[in-house]
N, CA, C, O and CB atoms as a CASP TS submission, in Angstrom:
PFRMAT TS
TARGET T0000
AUTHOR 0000-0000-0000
METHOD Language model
MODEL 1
PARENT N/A
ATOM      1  N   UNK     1      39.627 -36.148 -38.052  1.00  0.00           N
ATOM      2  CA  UNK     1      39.203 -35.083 -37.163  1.00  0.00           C
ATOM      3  C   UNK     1      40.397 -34.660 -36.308  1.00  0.00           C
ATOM      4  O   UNK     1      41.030 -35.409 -35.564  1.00  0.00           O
ATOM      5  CB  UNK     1      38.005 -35.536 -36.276  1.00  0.00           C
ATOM      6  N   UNK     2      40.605 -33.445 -36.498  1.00  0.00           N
ATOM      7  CA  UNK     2      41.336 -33.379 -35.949  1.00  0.00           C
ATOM      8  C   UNK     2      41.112 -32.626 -33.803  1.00  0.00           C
ATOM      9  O   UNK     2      40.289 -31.789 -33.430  1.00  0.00           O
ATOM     10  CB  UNK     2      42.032 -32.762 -37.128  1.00  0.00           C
ATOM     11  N   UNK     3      42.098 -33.305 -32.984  1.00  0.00           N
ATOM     12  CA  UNK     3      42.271 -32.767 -31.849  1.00  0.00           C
ATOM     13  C   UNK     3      42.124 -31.310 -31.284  1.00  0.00           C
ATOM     14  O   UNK     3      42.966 -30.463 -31.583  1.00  0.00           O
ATOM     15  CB  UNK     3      43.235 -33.096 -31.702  1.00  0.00           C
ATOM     16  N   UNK     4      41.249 -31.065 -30.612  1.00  0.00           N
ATOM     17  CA  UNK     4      41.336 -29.748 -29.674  1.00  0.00           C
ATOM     18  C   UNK     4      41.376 -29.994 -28.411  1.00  0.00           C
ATOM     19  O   UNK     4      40.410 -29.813 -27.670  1.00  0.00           O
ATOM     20  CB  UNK     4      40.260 -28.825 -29.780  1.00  0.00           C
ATOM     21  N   UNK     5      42.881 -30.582 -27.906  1.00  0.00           N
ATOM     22  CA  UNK     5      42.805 -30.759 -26.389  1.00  0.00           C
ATOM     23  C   UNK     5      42.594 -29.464 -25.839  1.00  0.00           C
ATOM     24  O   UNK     5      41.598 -29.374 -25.120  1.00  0.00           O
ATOM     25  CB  UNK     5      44.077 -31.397 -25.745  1.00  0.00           C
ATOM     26  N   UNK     6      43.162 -28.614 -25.968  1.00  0.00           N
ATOM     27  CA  UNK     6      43.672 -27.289 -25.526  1.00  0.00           C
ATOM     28  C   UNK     6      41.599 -26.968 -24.962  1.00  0.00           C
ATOM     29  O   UNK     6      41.083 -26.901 -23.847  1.00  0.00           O
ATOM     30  CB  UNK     6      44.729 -26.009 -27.276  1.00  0.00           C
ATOM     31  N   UNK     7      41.025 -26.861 -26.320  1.00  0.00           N
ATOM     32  CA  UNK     7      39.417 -26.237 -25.461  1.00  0.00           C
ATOM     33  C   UNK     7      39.162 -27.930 -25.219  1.00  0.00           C
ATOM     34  O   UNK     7      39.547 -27.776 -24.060  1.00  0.00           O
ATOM     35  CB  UNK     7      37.707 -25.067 -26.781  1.00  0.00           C
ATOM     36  N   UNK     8      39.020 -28.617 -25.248  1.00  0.00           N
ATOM     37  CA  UNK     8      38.587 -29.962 -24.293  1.00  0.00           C
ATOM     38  C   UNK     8      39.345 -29.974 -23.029  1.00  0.00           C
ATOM     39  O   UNK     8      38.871 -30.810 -22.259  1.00  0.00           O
ATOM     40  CB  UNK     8      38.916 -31.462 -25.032  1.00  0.00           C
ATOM     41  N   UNK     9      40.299 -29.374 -22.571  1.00  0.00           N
ATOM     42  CA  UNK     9      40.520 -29.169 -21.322  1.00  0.00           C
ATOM     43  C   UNK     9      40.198 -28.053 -20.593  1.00  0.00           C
ATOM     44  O   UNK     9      40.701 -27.931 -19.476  1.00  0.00           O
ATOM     45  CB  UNK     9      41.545 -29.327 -21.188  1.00  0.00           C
ATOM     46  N   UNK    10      39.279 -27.021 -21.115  1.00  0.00           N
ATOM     47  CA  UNK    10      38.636 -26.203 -20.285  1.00  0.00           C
ATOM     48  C   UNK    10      37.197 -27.207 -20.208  1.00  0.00           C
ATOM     49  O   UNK    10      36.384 -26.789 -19.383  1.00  0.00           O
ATOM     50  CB  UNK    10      38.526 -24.529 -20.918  1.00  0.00           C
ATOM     51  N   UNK    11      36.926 -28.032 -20.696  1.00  0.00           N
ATOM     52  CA  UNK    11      35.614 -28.425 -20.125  1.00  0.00           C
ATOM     53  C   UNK    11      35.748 -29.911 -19.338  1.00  0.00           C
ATOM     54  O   UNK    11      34.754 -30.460 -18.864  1.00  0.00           O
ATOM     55  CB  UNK    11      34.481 -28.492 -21.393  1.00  0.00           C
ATOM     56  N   UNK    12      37.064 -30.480 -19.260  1.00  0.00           N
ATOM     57  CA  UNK    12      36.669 -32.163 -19.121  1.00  0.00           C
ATOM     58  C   UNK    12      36.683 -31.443 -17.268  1.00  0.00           C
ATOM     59  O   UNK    12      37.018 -30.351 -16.809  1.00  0.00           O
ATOM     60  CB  UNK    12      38.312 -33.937 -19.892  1.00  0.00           C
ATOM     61  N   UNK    13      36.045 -32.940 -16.546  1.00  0.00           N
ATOM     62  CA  UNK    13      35.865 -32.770 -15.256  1.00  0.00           C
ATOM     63  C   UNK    13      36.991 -33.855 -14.881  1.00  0.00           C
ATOM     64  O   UNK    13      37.279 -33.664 -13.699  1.00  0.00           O
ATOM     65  CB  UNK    13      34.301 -32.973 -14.728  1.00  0.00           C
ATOM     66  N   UNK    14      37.443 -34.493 -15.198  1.00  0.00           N
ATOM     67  CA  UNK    14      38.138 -35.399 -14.945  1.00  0.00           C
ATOM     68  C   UNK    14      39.081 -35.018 -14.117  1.00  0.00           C
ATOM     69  O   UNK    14      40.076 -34.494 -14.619  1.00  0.00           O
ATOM     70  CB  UNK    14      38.517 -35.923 -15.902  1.00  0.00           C
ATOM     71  N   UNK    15      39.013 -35.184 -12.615  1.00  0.00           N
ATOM     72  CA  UNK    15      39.523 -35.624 -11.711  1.00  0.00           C
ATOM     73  C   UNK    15      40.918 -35.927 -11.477  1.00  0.00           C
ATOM     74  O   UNK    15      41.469 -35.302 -10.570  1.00  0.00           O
ATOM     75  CB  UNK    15      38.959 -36.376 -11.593  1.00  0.00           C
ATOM     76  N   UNK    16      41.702 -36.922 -12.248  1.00  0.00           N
ATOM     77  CA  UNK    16      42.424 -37.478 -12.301  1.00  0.00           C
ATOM     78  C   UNK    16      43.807 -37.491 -13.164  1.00  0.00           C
ATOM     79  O   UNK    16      44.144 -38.109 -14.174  1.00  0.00           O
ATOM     80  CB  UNK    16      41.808 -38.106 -12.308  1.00  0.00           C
ATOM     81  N   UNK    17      44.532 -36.439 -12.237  1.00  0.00           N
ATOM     82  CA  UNK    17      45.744 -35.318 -12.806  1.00  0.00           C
ATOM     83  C   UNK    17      46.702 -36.132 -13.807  1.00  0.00           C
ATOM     84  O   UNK    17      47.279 -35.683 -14.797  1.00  0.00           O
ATOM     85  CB  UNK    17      46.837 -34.631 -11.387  1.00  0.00           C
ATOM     86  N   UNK    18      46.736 -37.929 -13.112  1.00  0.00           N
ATOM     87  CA  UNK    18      47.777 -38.914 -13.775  1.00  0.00           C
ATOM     88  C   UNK    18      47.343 -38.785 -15.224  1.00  0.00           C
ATOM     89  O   UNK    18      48.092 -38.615 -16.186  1.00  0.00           O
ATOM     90  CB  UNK    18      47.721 -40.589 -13.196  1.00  0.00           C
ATOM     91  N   UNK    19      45.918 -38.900 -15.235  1.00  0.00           N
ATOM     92  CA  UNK    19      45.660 -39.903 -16.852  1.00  0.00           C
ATOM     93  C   UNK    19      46.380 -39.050 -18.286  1.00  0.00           C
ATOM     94  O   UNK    19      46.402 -37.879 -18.663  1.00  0.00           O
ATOM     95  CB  UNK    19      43.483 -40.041 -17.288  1.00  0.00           C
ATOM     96  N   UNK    20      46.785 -40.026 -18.671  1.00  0.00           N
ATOM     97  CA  UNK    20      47.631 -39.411 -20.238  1.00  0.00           C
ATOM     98  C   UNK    20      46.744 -39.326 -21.316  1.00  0.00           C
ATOM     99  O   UNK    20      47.359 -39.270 -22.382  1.00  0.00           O
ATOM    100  CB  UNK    20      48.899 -40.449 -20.904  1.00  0.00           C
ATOM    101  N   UNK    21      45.198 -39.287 -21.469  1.00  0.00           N
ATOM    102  CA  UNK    21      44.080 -38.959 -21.710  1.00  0.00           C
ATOM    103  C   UNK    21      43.179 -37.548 -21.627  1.00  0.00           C
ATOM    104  O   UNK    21      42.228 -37.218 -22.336  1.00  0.00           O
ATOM    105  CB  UNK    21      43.719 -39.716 -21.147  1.00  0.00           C
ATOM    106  N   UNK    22      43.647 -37.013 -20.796  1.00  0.00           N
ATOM    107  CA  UNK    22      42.927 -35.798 -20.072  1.00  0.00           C
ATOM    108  C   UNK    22      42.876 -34.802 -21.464  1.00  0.00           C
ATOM    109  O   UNK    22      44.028 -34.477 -21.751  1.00  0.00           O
ATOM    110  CB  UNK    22      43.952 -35.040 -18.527  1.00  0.00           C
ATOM    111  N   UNK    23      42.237 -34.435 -22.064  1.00  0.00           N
ATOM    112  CA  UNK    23      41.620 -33.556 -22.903  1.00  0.00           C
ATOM    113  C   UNK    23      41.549 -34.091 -24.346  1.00  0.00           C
ATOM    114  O   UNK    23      41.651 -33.264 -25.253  1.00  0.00           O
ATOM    115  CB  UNK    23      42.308 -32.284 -22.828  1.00  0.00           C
ATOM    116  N   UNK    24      41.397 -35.290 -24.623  1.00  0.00           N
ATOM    117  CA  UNK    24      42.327 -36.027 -25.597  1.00  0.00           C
ATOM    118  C   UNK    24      40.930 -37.023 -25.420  1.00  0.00           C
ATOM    119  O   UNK    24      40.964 -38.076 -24.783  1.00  0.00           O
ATOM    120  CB  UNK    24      44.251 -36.604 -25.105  1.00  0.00           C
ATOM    121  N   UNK    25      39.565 -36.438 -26.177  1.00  0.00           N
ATOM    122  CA  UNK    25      38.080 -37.040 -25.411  1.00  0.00           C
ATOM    123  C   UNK    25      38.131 -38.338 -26.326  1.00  0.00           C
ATOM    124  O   UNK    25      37.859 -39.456 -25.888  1.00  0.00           O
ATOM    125  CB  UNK    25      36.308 -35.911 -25.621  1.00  0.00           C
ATOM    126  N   UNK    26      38.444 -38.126 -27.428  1.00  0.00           N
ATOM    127  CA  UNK    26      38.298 -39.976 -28.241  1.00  0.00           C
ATOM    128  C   UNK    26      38.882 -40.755 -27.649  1.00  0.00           C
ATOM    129  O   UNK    26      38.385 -41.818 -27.277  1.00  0.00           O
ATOM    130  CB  UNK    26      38.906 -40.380 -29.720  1.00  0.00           C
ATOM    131  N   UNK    27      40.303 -40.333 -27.385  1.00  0.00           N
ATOM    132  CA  UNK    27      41.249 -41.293 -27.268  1.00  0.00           C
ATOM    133  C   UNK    27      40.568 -41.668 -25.273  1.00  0.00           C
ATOM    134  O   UNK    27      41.134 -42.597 -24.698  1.00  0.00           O
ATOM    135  CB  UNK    27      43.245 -40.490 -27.692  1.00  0.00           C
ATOM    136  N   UNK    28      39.660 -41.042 -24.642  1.00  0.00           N
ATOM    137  CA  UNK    28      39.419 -41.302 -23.192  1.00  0.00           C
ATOM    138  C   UNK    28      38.197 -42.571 -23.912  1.00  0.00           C
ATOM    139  O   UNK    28      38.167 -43.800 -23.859  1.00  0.00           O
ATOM    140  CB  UNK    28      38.762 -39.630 -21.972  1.00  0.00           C
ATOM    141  N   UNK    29      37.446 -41.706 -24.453  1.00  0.00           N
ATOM    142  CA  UNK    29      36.130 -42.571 -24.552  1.00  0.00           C
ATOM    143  C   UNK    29      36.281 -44.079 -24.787  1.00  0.00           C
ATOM    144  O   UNK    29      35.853 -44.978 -24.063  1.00  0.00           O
ATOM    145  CB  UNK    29      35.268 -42.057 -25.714  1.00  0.00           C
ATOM    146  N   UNK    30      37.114 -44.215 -26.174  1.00  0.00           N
ATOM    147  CA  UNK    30      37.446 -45.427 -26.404  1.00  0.00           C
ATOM    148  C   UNK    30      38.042 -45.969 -25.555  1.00  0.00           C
ATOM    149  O   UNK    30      37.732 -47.111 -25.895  1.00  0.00           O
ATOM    150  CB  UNK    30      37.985 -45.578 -27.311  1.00  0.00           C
ATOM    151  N   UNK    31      38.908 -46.171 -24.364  1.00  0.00           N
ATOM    152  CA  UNK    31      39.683 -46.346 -23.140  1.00  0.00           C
ATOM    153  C   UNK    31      38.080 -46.912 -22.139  1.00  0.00           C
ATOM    154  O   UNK    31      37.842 -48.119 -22.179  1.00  0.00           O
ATOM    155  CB  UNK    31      40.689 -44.544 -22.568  1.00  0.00           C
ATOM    156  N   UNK    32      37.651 -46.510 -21.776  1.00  0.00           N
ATOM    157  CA  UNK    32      36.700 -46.507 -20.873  1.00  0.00           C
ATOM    158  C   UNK    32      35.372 -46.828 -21.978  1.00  0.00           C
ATOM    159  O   UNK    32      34.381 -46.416 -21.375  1.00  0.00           O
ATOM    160  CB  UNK    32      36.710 -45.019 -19.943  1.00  0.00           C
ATOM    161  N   UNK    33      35.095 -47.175 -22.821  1.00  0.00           N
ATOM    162  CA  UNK    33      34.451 -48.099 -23.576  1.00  0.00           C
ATOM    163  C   UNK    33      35.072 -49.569 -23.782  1.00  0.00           C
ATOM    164  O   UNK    33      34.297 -50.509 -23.962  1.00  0.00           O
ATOM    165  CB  UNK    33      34.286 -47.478 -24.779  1.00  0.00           C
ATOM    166  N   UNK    34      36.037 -49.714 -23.764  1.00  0.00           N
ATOM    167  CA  UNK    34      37.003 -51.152 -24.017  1.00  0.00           C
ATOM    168  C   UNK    34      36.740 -51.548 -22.432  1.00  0.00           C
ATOM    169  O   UNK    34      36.237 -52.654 -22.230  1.00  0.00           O
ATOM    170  CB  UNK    34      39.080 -50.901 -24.575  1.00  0.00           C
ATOM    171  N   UNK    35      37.109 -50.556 -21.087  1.00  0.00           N
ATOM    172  CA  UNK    35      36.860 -51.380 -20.200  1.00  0.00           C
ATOM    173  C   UNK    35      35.465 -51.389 -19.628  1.00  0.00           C
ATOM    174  O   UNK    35      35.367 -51.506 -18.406  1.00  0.00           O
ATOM    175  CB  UNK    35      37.744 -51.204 -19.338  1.00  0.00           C
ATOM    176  N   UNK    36      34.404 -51.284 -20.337  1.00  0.00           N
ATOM    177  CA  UNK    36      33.070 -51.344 -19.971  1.00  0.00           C
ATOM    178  C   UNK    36      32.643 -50.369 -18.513  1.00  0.00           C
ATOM    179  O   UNK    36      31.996 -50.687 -17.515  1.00  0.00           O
ATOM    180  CB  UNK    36      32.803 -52.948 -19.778  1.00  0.00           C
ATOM    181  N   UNK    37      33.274 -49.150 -18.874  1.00  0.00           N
ATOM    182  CA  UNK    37      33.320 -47.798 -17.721  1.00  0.00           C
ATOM    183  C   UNK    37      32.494 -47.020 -18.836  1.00  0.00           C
ATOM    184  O   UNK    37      32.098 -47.472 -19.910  1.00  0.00           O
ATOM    185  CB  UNK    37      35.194 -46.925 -17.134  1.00  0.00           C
ATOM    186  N   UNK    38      32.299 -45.469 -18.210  1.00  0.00           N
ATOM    187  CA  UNK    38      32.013 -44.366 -18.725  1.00  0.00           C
ATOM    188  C   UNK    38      32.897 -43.308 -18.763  1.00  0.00           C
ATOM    189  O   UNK    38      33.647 -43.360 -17.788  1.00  0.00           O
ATOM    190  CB  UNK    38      31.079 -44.041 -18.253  1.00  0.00           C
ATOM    191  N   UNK    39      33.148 -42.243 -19.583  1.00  0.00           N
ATOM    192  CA  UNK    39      34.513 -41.543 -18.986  1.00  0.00           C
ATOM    193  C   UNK    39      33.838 -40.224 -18.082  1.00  0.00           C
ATOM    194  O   UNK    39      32.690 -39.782 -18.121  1.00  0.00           O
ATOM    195  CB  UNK    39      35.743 -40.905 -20.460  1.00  0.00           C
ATOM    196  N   UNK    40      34.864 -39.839 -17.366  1.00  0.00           N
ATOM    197  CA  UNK    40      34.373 -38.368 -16.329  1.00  0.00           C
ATOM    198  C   UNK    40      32.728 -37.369 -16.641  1.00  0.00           C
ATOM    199  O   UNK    40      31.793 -36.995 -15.934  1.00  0.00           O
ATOM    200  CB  UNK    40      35.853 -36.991 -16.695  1.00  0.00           C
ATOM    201  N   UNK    41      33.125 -37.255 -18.182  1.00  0.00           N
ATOM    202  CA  UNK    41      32.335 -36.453 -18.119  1.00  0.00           C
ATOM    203  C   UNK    41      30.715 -36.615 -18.243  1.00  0.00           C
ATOM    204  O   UNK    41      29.791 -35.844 -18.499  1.00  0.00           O
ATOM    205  CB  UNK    41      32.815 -35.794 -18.848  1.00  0.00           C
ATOM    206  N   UNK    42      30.827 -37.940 -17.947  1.00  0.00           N
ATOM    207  CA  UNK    42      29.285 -38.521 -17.620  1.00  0.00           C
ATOM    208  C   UNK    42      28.740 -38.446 -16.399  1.00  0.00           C
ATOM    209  O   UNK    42      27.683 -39.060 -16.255  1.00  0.00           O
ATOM    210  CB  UNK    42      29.132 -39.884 -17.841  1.00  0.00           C
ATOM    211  N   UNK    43      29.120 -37.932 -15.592  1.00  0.00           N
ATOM    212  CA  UNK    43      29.501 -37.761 -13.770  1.00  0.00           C
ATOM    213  C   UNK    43      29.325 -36.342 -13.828  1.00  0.00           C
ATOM    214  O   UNK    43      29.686 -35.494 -14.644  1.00  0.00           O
ATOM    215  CB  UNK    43      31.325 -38.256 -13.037  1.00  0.00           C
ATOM    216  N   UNK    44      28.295 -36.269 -12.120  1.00  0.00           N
ATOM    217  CA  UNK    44      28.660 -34.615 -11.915  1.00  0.00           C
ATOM    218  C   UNK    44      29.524 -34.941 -11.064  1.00  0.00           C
ATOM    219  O   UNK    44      29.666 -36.058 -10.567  1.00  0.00           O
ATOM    220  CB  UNK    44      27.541 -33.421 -11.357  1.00  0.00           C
ATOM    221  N   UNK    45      30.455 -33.502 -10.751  1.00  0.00           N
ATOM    222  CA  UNK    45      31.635 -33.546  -9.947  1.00  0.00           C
ATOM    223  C   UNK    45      32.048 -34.320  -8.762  1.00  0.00           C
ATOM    224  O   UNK    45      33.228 -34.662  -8.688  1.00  0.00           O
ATOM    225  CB  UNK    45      31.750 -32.532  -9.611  1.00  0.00           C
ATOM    226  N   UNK    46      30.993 -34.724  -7.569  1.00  0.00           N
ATOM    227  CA  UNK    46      31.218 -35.575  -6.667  1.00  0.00           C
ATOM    228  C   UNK    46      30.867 -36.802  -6.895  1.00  0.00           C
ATOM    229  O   UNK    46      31.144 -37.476  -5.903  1.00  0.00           O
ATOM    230  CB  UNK    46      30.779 -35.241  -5.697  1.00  0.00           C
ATOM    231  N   UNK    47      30.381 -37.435  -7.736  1.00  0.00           N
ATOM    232  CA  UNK    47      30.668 -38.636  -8.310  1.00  0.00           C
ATOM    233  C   UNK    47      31.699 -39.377  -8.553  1.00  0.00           C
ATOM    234  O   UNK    47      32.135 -40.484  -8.239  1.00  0.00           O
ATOM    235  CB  UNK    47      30.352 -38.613  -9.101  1.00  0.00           C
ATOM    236  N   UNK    48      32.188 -37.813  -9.676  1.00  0.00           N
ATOM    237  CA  UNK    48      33.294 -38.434 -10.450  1.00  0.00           C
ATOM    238  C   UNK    48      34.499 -38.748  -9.977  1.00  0.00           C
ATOM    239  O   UNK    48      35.395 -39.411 -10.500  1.00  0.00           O
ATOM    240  CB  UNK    48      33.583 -37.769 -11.378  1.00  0.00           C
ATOM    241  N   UNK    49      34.403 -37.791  -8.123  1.00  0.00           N
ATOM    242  CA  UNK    49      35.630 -37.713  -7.683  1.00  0.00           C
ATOM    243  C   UNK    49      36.011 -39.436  -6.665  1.00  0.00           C
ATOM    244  O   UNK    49      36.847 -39.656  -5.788  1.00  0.00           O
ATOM    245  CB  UNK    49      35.633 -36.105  -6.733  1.00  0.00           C
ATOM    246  N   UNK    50      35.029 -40.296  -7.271  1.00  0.00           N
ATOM    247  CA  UNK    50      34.447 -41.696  -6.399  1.00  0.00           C
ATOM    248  C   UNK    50      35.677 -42.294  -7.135  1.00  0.00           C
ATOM    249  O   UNK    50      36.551 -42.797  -6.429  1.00  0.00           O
ATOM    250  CB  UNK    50      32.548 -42.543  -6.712  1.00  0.00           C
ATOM    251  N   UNK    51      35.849 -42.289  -8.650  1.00  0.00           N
ATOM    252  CA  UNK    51      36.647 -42.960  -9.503  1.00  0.00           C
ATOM    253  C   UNK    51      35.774 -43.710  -9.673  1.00  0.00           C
ATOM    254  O   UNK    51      36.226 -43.902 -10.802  1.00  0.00           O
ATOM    255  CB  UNK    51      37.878 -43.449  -9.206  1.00  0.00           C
ATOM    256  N   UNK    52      34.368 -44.766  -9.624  1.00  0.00           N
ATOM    257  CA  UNK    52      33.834 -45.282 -10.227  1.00  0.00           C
ATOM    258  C   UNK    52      33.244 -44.977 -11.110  1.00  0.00           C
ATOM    259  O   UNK    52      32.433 -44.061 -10.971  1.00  0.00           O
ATOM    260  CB  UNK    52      33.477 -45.672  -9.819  1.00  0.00           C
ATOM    261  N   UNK    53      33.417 -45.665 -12.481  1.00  0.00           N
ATOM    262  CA  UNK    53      32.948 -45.134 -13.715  1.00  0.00           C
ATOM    263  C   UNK    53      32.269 -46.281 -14.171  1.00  0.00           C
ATOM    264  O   UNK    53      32.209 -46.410 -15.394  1.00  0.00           O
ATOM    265  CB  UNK    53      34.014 -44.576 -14.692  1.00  0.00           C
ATOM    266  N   UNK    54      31.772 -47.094 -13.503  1.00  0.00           N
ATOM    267  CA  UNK    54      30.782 -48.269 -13.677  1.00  0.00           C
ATOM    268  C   UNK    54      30.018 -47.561 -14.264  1.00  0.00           C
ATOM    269  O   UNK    54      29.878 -46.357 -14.050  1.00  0.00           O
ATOM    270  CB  UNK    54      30.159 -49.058 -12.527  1.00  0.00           C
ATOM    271  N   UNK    55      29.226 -48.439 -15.356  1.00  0.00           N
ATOM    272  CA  UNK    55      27.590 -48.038 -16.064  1.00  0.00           C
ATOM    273  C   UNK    55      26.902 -47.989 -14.748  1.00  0.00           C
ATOM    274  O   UNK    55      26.317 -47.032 -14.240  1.00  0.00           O
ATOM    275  CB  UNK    55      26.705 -49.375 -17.292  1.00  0.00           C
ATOM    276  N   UNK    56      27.126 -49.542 -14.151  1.00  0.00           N
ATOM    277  CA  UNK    56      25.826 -49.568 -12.832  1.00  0.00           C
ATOM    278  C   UNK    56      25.878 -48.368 -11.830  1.00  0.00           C
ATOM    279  O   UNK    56      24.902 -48.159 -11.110  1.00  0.00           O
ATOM    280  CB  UNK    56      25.996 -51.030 -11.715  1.00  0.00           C
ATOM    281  N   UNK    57      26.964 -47.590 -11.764  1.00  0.00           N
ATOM    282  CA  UNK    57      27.202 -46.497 -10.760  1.00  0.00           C
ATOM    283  C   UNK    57      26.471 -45.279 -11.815  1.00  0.00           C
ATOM    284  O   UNK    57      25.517 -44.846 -11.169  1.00  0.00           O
ATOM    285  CB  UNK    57      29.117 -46.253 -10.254  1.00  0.00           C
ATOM    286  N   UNK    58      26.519 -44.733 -12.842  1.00  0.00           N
ATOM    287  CA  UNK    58      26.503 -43.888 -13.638  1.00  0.00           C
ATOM    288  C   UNK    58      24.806 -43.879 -13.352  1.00  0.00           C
ATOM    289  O   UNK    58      24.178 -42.831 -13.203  1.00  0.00           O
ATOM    290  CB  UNK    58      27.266 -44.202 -15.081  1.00  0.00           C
ATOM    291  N   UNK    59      23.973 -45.715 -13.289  1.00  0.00           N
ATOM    292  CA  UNK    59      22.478 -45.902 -13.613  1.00  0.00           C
ATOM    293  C   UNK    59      22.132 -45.377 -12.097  1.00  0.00           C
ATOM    294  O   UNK    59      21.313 -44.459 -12.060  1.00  0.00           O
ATOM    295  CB  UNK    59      21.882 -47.679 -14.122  1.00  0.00           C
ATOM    296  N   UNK    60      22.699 -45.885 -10.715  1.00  0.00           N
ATOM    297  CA  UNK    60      22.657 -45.667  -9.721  1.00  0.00           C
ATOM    298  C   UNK    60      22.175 -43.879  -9.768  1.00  0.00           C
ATOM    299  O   UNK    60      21.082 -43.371 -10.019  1.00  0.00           O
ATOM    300  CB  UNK    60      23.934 -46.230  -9.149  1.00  0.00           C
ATOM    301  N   UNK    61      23.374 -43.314  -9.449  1.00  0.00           N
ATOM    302  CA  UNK    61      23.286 -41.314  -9.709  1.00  0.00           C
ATOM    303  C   UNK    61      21.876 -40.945 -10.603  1.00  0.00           C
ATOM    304  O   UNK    61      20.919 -40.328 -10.134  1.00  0.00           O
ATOM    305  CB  UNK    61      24.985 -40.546 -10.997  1.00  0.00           C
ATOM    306  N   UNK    62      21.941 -41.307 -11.573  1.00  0.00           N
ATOM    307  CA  UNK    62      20.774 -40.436 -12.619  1.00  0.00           C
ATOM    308  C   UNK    62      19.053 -40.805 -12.072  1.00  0.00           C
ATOM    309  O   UNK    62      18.046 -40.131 -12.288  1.00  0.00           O
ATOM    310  CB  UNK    62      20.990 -41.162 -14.633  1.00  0.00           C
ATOM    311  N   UNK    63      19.193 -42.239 -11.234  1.00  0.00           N
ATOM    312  CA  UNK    63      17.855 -42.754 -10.972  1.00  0.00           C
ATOM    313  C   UNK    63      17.708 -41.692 -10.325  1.00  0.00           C
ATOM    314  O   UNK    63      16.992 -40.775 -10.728  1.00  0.00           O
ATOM    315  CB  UNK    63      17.530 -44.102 -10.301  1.00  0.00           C
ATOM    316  N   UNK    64      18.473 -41.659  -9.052  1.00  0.00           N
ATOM    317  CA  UNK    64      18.704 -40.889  -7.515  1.00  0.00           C
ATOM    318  C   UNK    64      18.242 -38.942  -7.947  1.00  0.00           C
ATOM    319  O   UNK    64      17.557 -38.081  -7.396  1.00  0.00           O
ATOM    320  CB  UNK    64      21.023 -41.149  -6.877  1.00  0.00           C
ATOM    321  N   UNK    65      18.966 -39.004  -9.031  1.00  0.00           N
ATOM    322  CA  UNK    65      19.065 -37.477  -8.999  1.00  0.00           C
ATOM    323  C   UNK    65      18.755 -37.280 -10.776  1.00  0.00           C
ATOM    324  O   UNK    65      19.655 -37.010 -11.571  1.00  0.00           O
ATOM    325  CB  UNK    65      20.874 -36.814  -8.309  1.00  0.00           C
ATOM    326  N   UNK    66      17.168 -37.497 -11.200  1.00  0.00           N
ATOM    327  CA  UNK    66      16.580 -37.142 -12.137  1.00  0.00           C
ATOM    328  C   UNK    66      16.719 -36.003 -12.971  1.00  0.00           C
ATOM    329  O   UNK    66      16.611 -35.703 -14.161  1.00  0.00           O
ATOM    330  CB  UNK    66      15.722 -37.195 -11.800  1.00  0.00           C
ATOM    331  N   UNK    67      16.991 -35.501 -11.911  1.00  0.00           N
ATOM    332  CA  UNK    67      16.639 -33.665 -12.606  1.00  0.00           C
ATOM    333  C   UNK    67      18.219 -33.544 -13.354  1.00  0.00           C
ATOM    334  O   UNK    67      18.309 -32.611 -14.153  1.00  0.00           O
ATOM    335  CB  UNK    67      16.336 -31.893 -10.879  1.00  0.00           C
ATOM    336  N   UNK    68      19.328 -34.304 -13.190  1.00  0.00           N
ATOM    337  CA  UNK    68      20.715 -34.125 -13.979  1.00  0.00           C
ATOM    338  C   UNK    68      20.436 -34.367 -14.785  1.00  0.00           C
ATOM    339  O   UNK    68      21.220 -34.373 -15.734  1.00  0.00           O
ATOM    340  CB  UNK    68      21.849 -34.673 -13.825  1.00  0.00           C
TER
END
């Protein structure tokens, strides 16, 4: 399969200008699957801007705010 960072970076939310990941969604997912996180775009925007990408934070938000 091949890569479409170029339109995966008009949609990722990701926050986080450093990561060498940023539109590049396999290569994030698997990253944040190995460390038992979620990546950005499982987060609405003020979440995501927490940097916690815990499952338990991800279960926290969706209880709280159903209607996402």
């Amino acid at each position: 399969m091949e890569c479409t960072k170029d339109k995966n970076l008009d949609m990722c939310n990701c926050s986080y200008e450093g990561c060498p990941r940023k539109g590049m969604c396999c290569q994030c997912i698997a990253y944040h699957r190995a460390k038992g996180h979620l990546p950005a775009c499982y987060f609405p925007p003020d979440a995501e801007r927490t940097y916690d990408r815990s499952i338990e934070y991800f279960i926290e938000i969706y209880q709280k705010n159903k209607h996402l």
